[in-house]
C-alpha positions as CSV (number, residue, x, y, z in Angstrom):
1,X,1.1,12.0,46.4
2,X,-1.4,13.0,43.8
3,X,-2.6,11.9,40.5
4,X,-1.7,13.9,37.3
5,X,-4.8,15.1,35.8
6,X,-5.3,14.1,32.3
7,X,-1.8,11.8,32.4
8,X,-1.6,8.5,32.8
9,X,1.7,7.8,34.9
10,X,2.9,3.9,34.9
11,X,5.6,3.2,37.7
12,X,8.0,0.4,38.8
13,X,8.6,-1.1,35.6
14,X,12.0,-1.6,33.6
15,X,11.6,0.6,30.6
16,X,13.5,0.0,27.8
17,X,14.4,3.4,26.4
18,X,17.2,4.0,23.2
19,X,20.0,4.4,25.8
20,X,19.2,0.9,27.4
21,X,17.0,-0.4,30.4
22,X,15.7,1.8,33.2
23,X,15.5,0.1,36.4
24,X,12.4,0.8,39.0
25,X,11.4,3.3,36.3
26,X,8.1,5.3,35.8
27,X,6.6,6.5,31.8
28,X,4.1,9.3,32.1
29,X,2.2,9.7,29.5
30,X,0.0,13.1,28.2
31,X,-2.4,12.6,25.3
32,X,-1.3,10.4,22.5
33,X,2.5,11.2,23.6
34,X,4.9,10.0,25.8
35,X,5.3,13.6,28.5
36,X,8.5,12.0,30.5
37,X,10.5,9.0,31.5
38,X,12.7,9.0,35.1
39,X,13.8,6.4,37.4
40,X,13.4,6.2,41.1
41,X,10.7,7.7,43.0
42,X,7.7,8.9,40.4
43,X,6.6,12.3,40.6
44,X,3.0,11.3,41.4
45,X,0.5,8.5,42.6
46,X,1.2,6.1,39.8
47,X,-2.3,4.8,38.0
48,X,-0.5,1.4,37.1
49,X,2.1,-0.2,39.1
50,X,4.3,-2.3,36.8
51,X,6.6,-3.4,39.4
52,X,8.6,-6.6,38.1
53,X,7.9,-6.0,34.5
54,X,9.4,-5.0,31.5
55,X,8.2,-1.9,28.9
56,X,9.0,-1.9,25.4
57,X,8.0,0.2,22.6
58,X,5.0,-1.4,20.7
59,X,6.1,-4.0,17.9
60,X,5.9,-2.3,14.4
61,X,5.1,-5.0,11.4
62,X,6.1,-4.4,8.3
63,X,4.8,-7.6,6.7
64,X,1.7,-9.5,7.6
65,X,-1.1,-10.6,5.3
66,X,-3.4,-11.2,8.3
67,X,-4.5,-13.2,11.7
68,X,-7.0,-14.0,14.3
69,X,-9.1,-15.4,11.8
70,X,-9.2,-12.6,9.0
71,X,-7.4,-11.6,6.2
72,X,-5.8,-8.0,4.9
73,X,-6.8,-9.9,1.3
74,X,-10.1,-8.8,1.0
75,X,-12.8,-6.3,-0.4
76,X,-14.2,-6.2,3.5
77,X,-12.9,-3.1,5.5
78,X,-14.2,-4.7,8.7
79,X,-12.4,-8.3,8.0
80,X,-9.5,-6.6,7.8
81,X,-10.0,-4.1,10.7
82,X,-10.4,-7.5,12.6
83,X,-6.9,-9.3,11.4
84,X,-5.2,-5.7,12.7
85,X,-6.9,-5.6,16.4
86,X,-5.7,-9.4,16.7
87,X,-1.9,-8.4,15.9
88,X,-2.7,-5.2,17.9
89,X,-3.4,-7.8,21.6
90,X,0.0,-9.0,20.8
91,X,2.2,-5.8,20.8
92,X,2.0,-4.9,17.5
93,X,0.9,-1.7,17.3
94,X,1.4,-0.3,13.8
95,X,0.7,-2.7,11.0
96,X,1.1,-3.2,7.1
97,X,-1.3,-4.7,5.2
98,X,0.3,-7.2,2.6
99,X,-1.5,-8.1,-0.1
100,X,-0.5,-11.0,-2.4
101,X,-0.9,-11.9,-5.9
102,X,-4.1,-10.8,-8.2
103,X,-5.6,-9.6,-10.7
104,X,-5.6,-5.7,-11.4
105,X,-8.6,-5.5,-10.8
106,X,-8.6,-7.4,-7.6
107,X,-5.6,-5.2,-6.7
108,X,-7.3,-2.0,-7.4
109,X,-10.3,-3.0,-5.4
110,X,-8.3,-4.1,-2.0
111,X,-6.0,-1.7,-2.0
112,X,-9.5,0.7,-2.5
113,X,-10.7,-1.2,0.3
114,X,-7.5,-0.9,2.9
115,X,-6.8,3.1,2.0
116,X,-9.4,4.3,4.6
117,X,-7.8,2.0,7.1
118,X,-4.5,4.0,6.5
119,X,-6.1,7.0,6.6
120,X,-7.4,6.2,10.6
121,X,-4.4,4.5,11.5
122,X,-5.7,0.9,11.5
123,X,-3.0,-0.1,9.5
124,X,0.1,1.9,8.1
125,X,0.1,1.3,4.8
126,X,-0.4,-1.4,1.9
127,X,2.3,-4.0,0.8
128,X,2.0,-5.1,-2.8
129,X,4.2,-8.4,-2.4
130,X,3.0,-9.6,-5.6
131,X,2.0,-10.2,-8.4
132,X,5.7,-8.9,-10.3
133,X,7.4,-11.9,-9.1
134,X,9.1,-15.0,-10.2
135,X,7.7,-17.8,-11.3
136,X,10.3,-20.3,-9.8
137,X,10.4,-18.7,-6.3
138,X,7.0,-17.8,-5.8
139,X,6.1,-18.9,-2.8
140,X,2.1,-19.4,-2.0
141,X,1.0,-17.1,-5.0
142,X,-1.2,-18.0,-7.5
143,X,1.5,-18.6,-10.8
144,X,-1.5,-18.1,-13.3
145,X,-1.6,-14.4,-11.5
146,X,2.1,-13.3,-12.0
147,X,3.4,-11.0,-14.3
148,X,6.4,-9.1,-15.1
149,X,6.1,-5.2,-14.3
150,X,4.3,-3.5,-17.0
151,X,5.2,0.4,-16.1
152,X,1.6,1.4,-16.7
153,X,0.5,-1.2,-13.9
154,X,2.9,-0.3,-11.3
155,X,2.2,3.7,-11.7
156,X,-1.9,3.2,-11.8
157,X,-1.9,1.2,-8.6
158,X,0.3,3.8,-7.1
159,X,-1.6,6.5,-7.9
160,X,-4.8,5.0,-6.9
161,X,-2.9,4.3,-3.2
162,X,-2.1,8.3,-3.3
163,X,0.9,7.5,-1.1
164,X,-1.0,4.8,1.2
165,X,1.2,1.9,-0.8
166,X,4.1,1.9,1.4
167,X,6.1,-0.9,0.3
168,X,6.1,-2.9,-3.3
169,X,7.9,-6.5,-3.6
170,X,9.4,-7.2,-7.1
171,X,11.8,-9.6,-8.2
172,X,14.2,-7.3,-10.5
173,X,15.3,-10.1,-12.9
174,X,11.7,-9.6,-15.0
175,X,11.5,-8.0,-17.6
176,X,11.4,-4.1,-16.6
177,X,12.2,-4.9,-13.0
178,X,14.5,-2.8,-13.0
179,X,11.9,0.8,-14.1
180,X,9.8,-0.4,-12.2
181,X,12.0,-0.9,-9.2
182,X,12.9,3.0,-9.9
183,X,9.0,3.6,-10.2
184,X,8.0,2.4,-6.6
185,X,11.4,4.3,-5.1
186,X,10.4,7.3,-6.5
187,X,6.7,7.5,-5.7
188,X,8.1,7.6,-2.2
189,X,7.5,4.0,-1.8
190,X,10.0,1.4,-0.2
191,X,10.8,-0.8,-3.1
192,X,11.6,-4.2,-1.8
193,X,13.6,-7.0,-3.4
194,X,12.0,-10.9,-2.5
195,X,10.6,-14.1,-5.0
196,X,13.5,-13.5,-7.0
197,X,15.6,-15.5,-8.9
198,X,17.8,-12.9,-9.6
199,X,21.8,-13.3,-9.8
200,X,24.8,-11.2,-7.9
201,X,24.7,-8.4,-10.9
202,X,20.6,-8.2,-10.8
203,X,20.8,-7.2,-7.3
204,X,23.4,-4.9,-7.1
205,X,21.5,-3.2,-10.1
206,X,18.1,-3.2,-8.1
207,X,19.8,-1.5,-5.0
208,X,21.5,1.6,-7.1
209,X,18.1,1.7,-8.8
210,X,16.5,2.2,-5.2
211,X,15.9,-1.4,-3.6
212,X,15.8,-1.5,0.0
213,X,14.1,-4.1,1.4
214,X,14.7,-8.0,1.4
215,X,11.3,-9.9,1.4
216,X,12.1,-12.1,3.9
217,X,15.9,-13.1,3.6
218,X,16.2,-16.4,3.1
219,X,12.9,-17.2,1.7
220,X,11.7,-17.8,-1.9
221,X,14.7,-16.4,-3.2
222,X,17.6,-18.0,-5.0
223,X,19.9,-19.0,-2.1
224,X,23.4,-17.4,-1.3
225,X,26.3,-20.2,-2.7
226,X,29.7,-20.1,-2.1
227,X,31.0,-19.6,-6.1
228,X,27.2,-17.4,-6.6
229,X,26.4,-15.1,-3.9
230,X,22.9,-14.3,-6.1
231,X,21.0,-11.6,-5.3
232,X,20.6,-11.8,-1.7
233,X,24.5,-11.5,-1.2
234,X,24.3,-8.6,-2.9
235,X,21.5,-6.8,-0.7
236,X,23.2,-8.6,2.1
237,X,26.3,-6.6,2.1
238,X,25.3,-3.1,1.0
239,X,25.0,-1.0,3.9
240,X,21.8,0.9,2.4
241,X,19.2,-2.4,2.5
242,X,17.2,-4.2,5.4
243,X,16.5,-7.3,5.9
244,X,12.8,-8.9,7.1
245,X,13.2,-12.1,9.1
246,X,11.1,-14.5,9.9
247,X,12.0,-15.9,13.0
248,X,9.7,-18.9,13.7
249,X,11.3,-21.1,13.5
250,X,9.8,-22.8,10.3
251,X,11.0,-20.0,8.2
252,X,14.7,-20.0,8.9
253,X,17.0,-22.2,11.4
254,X,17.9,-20.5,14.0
255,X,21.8,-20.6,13.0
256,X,21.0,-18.9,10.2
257,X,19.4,-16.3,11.7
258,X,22.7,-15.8,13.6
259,X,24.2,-15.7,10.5
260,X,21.8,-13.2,9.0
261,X,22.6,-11.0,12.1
262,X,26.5,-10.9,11.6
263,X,25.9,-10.3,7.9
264,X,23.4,-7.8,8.2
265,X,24.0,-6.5,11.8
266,X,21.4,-6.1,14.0
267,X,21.0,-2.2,13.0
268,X,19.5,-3.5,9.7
269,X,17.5,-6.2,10.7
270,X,13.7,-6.4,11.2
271,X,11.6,-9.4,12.3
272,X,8.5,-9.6,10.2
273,X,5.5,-12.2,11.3
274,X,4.6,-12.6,7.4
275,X,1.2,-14.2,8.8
276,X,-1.7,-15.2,7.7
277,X,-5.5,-15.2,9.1
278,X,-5.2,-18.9,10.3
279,X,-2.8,-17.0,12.9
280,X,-4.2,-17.6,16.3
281,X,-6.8,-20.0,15.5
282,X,-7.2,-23.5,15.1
283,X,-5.2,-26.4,12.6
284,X,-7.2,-26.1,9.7
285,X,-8.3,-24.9,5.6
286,X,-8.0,-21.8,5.3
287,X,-7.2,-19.2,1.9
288,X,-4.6,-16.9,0.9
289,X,-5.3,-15.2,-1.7
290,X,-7.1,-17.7,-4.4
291,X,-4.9,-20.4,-2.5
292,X,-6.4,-23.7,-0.1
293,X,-4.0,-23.6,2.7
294,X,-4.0,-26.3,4.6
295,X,-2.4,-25.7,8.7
296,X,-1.3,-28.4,10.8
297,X,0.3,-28.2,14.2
298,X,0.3,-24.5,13.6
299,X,2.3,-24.8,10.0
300,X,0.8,-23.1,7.1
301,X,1.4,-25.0,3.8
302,X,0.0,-24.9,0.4
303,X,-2.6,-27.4,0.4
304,X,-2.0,-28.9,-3.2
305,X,1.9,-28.2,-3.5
306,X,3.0,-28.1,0.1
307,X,4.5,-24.6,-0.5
308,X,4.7,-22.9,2.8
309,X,2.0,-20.2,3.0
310,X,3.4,-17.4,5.4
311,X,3.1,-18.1,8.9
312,X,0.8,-18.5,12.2
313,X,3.4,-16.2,13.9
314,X,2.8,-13.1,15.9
315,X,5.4,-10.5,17.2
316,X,5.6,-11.4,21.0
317,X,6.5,-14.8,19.9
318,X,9.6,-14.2,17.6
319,X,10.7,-11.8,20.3
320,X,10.2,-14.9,23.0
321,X,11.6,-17.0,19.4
322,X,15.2,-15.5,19.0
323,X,15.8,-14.2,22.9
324,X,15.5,-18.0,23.9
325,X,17.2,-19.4,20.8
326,X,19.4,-17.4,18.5
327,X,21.8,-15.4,21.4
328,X,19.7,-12.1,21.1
329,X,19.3,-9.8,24.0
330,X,15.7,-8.2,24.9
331,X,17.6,-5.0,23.9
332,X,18.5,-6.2,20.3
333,X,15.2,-8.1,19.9
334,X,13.1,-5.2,20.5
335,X,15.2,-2.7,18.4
336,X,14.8,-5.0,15.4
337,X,10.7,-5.2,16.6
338,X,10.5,-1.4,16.3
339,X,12.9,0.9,16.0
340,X,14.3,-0.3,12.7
341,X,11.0,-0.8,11.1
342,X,10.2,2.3,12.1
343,X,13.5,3.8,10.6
344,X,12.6,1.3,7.3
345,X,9.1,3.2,7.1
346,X,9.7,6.6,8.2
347,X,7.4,6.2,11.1
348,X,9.6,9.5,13.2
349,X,7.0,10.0,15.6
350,X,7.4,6.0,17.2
351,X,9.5,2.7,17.7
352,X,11.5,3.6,20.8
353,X,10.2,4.7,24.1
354,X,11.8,8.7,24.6
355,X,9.5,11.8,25.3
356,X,7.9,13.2,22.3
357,X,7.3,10.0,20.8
358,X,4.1,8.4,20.1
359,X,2.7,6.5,23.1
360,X,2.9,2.7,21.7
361,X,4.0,0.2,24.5
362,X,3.5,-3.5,25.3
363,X,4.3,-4.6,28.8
364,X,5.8,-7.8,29.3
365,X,6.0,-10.5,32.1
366,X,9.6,-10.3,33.2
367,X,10.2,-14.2,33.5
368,X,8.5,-15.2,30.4
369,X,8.2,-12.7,28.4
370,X,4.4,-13.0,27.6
371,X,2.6,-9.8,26.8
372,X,0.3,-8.9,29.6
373,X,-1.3,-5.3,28.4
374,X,-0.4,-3.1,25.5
375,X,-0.8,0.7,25.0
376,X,-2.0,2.5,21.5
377,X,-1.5,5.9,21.1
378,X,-1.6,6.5,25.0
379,X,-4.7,4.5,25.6
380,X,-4.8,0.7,27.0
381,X,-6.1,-2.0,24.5
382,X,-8.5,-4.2,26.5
């Protein structure tokens, strides 16, 4: 046999592609793209042999505030060129960069900061999860920072993201939630729904006015009772909204993850690692935002009011997470890891593994599941 020139052709593997597994399959790549997938005998000398490993489509994040040490919070382009390669070594090959509460001015200047980043594909876009968010359910934010939606707000810091603010968090019960809910969904924005304390009617109202994302179900948001389903049972059960999880295991138990997954189905589910730059480094004081967080066998909480703050999770664990502990197949696990979030975000060209699509792919130890290379864009991250 001979080599492809130009192509990279990677043999032997099962590849997970959007009608199911491939056994003893080969993935040639040309470029950026993924050429062709077939099973059996490649059409070439293969360059990598995967044999006894598992392919999937590269992890797609729509929620993280930072890792490896750095933070997506900042005025520093290169701090938060660093928190993105560290996610990046774990699967994740697309990437939103959450901000949390601040300041206009503070706002204006990161999201200033983080727009050349979208613009070379470091990150996919910016995540205002803050500061139009309650006061009871809000989380690790700075209170003294939050503010209800003043219309003039919302639309300057969209314009000044010119379509690189991809997703906005707002809880809809404050006053002009609602407009500014509207706002974000017709900017062409995804206008999510999370730190709410918003009842049944609230919610239904956010999702005709455009709502749909939850901020991670579950969390710092007035919980679903049996006489009150609250806001989240109303985003729960209409068909048009997603749901981020956070499946840690500190964020949610794992039965109510299960639940999650009836309710919501697995087609509208996406895992989320909501982390934070203390992710992959030691126990420790660290910051989000204006916040001391304090982490302690790899639990991030508030370091004055014990809030948690985020998580220290990355991708290739909640994928190892719920496949060993809530019932979920490799196959639903990765589909929730990248193909809806790339469905949530409008990402066409990536989050399954089929010719034409971009050339994002994490290979995977068969037995344990650890991520043992990962592909960008058709070139190997080292």
């Amino acid at each position: 046999m001979v080599r492809l020139s130009g192509m990279t052709l990677l043999a032997g593997a099962r590849i997970l592609t959007p009608e199911g597994f491939l056994d003893d399959a080969w993935i040639l790549t040309d470029g950026e793209v993924i050429s062709e997938i077939g099973q059996g005998t490649p059409p070439a000398e293969p360059d990598v042999d995967l044999t006894g490993q598992i392919v999937l489509p590269g992890f797609i994040d729509q929620h993280c505030h930072g890792g490896g040490g750095a933070s997506f919070v900042t005025e520093d382009a290169d701090e938060a060129r660093r928190a993105a390669r560290f996610h990046l070594e774990h699967g994740t090959t697309s990437i939103m960069a959450s901000l949390v509460s601040g300041s206009n001015e503070a706002l204006k200047a990161q999201v200033s900061t983080l727009s050349p980043l979208v613009d070379d594909g470091t990150v996919i876009g910016v995540h205002l999860e803050g500061p139009w968010i309650s006061q009871h359910f809000c989380g690790a934010h700075a209170q003294d920072q939050l503010r209800a939606p003043a219309l003039n707000e919302v639309t300057e810091l969209l314009e000044l993201g010119d379509g690189r603010i991809r997703m906005v968090t707002i809880a809809p019960e404050l006053e002009g939630g609602i407009e500014a809910i509207e706002a974000v969904a017709d900017s062409g924005a995804l206008a999510a729904v999370g730190h709410t304390d918003a009842d049944y009617e609230t919610g239904v109202a956010a999702v005709e006015a455009g709502a749909r994302v939850i901020t991670h179900l579950f969390n710092a948001m007035r919980p679903v009772l049996h006489r009150d389903p609250n806001a989240a049972g109303a985003l729960l059960e209409d068909p048009r909204v997603f749901g981020e999880l956070i499946c840690d295991g500190v964020h949610i138990h794992p039965t109510s993850i299960k639940l999650a997954l009836r309710e919501l189905g697995v087609d509208r589910s996406c895992m989320i690692t909501d982390a934070m730059s203390a992710t992959g480094v030691a126990d420790g004081q660290y910051k989000l935002g204006e916040l001391d967080v304090t982490v302690k066998d790899g639990v991030a909480r508030l370091t004055e009011a014990g809030n948690i703050a985020g998580s220290t999770l990355t991708l290739d664990k909640a994928l190892r997470f719920v496949v060993n502990n809530c019932d979920v197949s490799i196959e639903d696990a990765s589909q929730m890891l990248s193909a809806n979030p790339a469905r949530v975000l409008g990402l066409t060209d990536r989050g399954t593994l089929e010719p034409g699509k971009r050339a994002d792919l994490l290979v995977l130890q068969n037995a344990s599941l650890d991520v043992t290379r990962v592909m960008q864009a058709g070139t190997w991250i080292d």
